[in-house]
Structures are given as C-alpha cells and as structure tokens.
C-alpha positions in Angstrom: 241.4 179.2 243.7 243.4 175.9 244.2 241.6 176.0 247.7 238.1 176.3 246.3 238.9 173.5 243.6 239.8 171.0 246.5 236.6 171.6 248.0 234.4 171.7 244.8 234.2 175.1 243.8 235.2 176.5 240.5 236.3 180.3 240.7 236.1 182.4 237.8 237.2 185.5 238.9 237.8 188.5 236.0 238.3 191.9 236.5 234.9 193.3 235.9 233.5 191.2 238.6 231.0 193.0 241.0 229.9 192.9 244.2 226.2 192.9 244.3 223.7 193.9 247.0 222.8 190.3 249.1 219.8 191.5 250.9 217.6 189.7 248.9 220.2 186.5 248.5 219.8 186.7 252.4 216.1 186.9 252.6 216.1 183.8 250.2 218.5 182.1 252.7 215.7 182.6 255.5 213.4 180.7 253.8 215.5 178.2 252.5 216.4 177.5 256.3 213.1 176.9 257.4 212.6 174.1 255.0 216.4 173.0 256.2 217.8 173.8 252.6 220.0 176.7 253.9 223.6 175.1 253.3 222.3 173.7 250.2 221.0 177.1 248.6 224.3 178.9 250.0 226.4 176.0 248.1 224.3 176.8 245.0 224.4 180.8 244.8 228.2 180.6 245.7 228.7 178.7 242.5 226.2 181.2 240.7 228.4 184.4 241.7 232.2 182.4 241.4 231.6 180.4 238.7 228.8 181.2 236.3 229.0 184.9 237.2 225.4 185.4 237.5 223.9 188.5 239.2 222.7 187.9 243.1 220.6 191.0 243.2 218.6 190.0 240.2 215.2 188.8 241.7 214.6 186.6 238.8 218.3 184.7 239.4 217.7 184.0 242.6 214.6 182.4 241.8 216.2 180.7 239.1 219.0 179.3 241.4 216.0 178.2 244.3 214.4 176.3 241.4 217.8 174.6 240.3 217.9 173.0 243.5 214.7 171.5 243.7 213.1 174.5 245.6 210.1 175.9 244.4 210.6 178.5 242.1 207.5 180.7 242.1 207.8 180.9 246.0 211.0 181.9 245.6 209.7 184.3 243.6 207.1 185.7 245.9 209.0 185.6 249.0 211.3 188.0 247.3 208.5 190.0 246.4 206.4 190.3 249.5 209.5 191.2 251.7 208.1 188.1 254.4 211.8 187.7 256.0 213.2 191.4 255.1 212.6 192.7 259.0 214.0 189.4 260.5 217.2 189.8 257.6 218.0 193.3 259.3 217.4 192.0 262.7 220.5 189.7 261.7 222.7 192.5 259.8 221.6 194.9 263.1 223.0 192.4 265.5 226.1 191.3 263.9 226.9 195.2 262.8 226.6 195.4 267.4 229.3 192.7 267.5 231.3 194.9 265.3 231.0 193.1 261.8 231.5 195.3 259.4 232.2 193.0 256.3 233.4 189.3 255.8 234.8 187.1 255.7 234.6 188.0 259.8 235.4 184.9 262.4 234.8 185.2 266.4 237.1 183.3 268.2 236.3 182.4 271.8 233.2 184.3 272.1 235.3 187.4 272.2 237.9 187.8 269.4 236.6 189.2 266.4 239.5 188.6 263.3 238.0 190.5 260.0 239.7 190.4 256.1 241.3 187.6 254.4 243.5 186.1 256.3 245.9 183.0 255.8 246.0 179.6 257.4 249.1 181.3 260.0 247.4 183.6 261.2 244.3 180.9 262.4 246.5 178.5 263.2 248.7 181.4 265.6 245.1 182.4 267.0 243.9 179.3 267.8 247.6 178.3 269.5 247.4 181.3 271.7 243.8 180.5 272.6 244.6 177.0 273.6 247.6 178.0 275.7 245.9 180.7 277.6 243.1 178.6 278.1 245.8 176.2 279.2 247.6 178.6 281.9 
C-alpha cells in the first residue's frame, strides 16, 4: 500500500473485499480507448475498486465512474447494454488465455517469458539482469 500511496493511489483493502467479474469494466475500457480515455478510465475504476470499494460488475457504477470523468454517462450506459465491444473483449481474453495468461498481474518479458503472481522488485530486477546479459553474450 505504501507503493500505491507514492504513486497516488489510496488502498483500502478489508477482508470482505471481492473480486468482481470485469467483463463489462473491459468492454467499458474499449470504448473509452477509442475516444483515447483508456488510461484515464483505468486510473478512475482502479480507485473505485481500492479505495471507495465500489462494485465493477454493477452496470450502473461503471456508468457512474465513465460520467465522473467527463465521459458521457448514458453512452456508457448503453454501450454496456447493447454488448457493441463484448465479441472484440473475448477476442482479447481468447488471445492472451493462447499466450498462456491465466490471471494477473502477468508480465512477458522479451517476447517470450511469461512471469505470472505477485512478485517483488528482486525478482524483476534478477529477470531483467539475466535478459540483458544473455542478450549480452
């Protein structure tokens, strides 16, 4: 959490936190990309989940957290609810699932190492030595 606070974000974690189902979140992603609001929406639900604790699979909260940000929150709205970006959303989770993704965080190295969990500033900082001095050899 120290991390997070050094780069802005407040985590609130407690111990009936859930994890919700993202599809949606995702599909709202799309569509926040094509208008070039991607990072921005990401930042913004981020802080819903860690710090206002706020439910990502509720339709109307996503909405909510579009609108926050100076998106528009009725097309939010109705992208969630024609399912416009849902096949092109699996088409993502279908490819990365083929790279062997299974869960994040997930990080490819080189094009070719895949390194899934948690995992601490060592063991990057080990990878990315290795990398450097075989690339070096």
């Amino acid at each position: 959490t120290a991390i997070g606070a050094d780069l802005g974000l407040e985590f609130r974690f407690a111990e009936d936190m859930r994890m919700h189902n993202t599809f949606a979140a995702h599909q709202l992603l799309h569509w926040a990309g094509e208008m070039g609001r991607k990072h921005d929406l990401k930042q913004a639900l981020f802080t819903a989940h860690f710090t206002h604790r706020r439910d990502l699979s509720d339709r109307g909260v996503l909405a909510d957290v579009a609108g926050e940000i100076g998106l528009d929150r009725d097309e939010a709205l109705a992208v969630l609810e024609d399912q416009r970006f849902a096949e092109i959303v699996r088409e993502h989770e279908r490819f990365w699932l083929r790279q062997g993704i299974q869960g994040v965080p997930a990080v490819v190295f080189d094009s070719k190492h895949l390194v899934t969990g948690a995992q601490g500033s060592e063991t990057y900082a080990r990878i990315l030595t290795q990398l450097t001095q075989g690339q070096n050899s």
